[in-house]
C-alpha positions in Angstrom: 90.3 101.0 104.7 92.2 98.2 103.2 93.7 98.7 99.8 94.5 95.9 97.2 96.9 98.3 95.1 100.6 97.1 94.8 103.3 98.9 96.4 104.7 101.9 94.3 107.9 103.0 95.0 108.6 106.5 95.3 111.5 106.9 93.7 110.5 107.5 89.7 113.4 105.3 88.2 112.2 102.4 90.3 108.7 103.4 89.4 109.1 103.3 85.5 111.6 99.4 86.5 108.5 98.1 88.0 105.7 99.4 85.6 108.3 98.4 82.5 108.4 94.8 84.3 105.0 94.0 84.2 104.6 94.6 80.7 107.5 92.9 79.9 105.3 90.0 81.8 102.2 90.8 79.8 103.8 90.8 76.3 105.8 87.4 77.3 102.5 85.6 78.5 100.3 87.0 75.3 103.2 86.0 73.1 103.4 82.2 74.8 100.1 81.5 74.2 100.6 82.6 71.0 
């Protein structure tokens, strides 16, 4: 079975890096189009 789910590191610090980027992302897109 093929998965589409990104990657998710194991280690929780890199974990909470790469969920804490994407919103960083997705508050800097909805506040360009703004």
């Amino acid at each position: 079975m093929i998965s589409n789910a990104p990657f998710m590191p194991s280690d929780p610090s890199e974990r909470f890096a790469m969920i804490f980027r994407a919103l960083q992302r997705s508050v800097a897109d909805n506040g360009y189009r703004l």
